[in-house]
N, C-alpha and C positions, 0 to 999 in steps of 0.2 A: 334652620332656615327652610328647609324640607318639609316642616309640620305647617307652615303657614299656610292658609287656603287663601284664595285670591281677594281682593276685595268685593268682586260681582261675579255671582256665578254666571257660567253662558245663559243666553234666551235660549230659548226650547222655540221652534218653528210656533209662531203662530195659525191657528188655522182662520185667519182673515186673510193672512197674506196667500195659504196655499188656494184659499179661494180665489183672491184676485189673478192670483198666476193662470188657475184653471181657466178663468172668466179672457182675461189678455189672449191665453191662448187659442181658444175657442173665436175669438172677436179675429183675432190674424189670419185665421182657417176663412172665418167667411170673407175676409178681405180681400184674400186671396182669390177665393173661385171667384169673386164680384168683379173684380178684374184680367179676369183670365176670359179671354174670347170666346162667347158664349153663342153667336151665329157664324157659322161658317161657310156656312149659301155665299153671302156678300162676296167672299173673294172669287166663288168661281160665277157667280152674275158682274163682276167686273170683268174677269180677264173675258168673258164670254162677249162682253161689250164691246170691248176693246179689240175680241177677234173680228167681231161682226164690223168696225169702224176701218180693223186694216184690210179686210177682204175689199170693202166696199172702195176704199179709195186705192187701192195696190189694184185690182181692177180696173178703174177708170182710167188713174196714171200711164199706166202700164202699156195700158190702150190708145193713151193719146201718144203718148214714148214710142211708141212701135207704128203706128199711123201716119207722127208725122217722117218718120225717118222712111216708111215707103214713098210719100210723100215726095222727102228731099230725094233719092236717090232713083226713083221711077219717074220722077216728073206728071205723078197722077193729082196733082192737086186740085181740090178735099178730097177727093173720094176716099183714099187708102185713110187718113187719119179719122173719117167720118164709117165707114166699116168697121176700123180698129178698135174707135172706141163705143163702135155699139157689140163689138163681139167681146171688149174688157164689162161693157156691164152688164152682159148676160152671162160671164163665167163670174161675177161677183156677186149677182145675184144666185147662180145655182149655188153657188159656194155658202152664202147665208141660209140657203132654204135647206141645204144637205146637213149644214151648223146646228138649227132650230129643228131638226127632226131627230137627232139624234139623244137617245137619255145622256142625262150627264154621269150617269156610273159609268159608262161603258168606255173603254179607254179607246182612243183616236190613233 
């Protein structure tokens, strides 16, 4: 029973298939970097937006928040919440102009 050889000997690799494999493989590789985030600006011109949106209104707020509570508490009404909030939009303004003048490598 020993001396009997199989009825089919093994396939030997074809070299179609090691091509295709080469080829699949190579096709995955570009897949891959094609989907891999290739501008990376965009996240910091968002968050830099999103800084410039919360200075701008965390200033004004801020400013009307603290204006009118001199307001309630001094009995200066407008004056103190009419101050308040022109000294929140000039510190939300130097705040974006200090924002926009600075490079974005330089750490904050």
């Amino acid at each position: 029973m020993s001396d009997k050889k199989p009825a089919r000997e093994p396939i030997a690799e074809d070299a179609r298939i090691d091509a295709l494999e080469e080829r699949l493989k190579a096709a995955r590789e570009r897949e891959d970097q094609r989907n891999q985030p290739q501008v990376k600006g965009t996240d910091a011109n968002y968050r830099s937006g999103n800084r410039v949106l919360a200075d701008l209104l965390g200033g004004i707020l801020g400013g009307l928040v603290i204006g009118w509570s001199i307001d309630y508490f001094a009995g200066t009404s407008p004056w103190g919440l009419l101050v308040m909030l022109f000294v929140g939009i000039v510190v939300a303004f130097r705040n974006i102009i200090r924002a926009a003048n600075t490079r974005p490598d330089d750490p904050e």
